[in-house]
C-alpha positions as CSV (number, residue, x, y, z in Angstrom):
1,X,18.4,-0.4,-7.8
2,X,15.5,1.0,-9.6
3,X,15.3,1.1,-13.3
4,X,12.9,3.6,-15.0
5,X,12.7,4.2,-19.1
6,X,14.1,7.3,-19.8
7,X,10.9,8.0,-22.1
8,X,8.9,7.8,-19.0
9,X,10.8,10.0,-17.1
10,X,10.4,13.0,-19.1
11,X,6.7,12.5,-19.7
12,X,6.7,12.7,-16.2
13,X,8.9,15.4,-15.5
14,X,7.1,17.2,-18.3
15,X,3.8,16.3,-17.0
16,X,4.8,18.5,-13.7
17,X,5.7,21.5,-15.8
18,X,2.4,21.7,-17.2
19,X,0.9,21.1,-14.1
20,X,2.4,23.7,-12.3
21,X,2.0,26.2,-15.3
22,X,-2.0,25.8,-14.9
23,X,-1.8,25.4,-11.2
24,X,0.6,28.2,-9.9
25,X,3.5,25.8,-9.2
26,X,5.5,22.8,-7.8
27,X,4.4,21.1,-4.7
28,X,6.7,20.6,-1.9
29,X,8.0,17.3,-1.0
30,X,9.3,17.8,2.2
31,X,5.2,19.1,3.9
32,X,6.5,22.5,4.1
33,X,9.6,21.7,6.5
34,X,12.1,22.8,4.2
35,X,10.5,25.7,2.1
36,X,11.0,26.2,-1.6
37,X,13.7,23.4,-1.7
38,X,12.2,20.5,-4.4
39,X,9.5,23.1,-5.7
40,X,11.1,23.0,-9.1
41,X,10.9,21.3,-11.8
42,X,11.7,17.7,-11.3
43,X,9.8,14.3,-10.2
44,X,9.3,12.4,-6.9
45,X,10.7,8.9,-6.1
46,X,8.5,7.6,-3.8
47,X,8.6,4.2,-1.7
48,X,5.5,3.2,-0.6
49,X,3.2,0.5,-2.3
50,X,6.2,-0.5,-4.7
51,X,8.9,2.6,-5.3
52,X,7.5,4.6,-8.7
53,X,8.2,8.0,-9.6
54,X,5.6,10.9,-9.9
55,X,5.2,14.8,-11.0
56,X,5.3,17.5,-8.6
57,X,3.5,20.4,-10.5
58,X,1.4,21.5,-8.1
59,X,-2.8,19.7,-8.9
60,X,-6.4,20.8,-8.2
61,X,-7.9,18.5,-5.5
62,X,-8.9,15.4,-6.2
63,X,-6.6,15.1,-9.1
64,X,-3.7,12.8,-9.5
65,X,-0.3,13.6,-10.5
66,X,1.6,10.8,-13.5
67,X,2.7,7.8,-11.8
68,X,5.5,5.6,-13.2
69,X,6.7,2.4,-11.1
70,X,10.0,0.7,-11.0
71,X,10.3,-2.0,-13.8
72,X,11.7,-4.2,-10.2
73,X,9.3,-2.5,-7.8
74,X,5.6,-2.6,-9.5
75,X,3.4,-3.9,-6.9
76,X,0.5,-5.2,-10.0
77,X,2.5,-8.1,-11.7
78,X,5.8,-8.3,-9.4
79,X,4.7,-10.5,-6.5
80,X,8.4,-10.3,-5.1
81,X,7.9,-6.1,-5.2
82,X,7.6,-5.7,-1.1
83,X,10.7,-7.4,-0.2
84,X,12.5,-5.7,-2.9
85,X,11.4,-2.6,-1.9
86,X,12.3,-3.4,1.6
87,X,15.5,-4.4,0.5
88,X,16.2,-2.1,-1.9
89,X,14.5,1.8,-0.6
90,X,14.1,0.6,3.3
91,X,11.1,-0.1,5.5
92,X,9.6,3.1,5.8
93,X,8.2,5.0,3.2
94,X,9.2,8.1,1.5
95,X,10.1,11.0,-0.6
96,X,13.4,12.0,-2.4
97,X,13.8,14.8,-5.2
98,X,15.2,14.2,-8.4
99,X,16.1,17.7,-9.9
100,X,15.3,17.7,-13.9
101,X,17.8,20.2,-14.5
102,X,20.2,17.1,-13.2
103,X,18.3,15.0,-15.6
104,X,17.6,15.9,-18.8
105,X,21.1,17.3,-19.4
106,X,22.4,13.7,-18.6
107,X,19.7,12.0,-20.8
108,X,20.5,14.9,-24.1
109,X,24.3,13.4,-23.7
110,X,23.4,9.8,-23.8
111,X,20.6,9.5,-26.3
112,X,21.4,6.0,-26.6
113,X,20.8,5.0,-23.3
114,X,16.9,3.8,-23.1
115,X,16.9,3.5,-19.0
116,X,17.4,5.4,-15.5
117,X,19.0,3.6,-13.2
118,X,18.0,5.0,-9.2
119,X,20.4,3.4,-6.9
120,X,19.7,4.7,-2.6
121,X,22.0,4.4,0.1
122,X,22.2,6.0,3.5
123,X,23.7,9.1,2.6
124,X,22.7,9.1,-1.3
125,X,21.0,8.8,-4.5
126,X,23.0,7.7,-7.3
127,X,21.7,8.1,-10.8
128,X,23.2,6.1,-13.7
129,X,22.0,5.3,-17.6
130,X,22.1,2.1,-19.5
131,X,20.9,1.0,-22.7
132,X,18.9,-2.2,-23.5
């Protein structure tokens, strides 16, 4: 399981938009293998060096996208965060897409909850909220 604040997840999601509204668009997760699918607005959750989530508005080079880790998975501060992430998102690294139109409906019903909860297996991607 990966917790995010829900805060940070629309700054990021938000982030994107305006990105791709400068830029001409959302980038494609999936390195052009599955066209136009994820190149909307949205955010990455990426395992790699700690699992964090990112924008996908499309950048000009050499610029970074918004980056927010994992309160479990933060590689600065979280000396357990490789095993976790092992553990938790799987050896290799990678990509999945988290639709915002899935999103920010859920977080306008539950404005009490303050956190997004990613949970992977196999076959899915479950999103839940809590409140702390």
């Amino acid at each position: 399981m990966f917790t995010f604040p829900t805060v940070a997840v629309r700054k990021v999601i938000e982030r994107g938009k305006a990105d791709a509204a400068i830029n001409g668009g959302f980038r494609n997760p999936y390195y052009g293998m599955k066209p136009a699918e994820g190149e909307i607005p949205g955010h990455w959750l990426v395992g790699d060096q700690g699992v964090y989530i990112m924008s996908n508005g499309k950048l000009p080079d050499g610029e970074r996208p918004l980056v927010v880790y994992s309160e479990e998975c933060h590689p600065v501060g979280n000396p357990d965060w490789f095993h976790y992430k092992h553990r938790h998102f799987g050896c290799d690294d990678g990509i999945e897409f988290i639709d915002a139109e899935q999103l920010i409906p859920m977080f306008d019903r539950n404005l009490r909850c303050t956190h997004l909860n990613v949970q992977l297996t196999v076959a899915h991607v479950s999103l839940s909220l809590i409140a702390r």
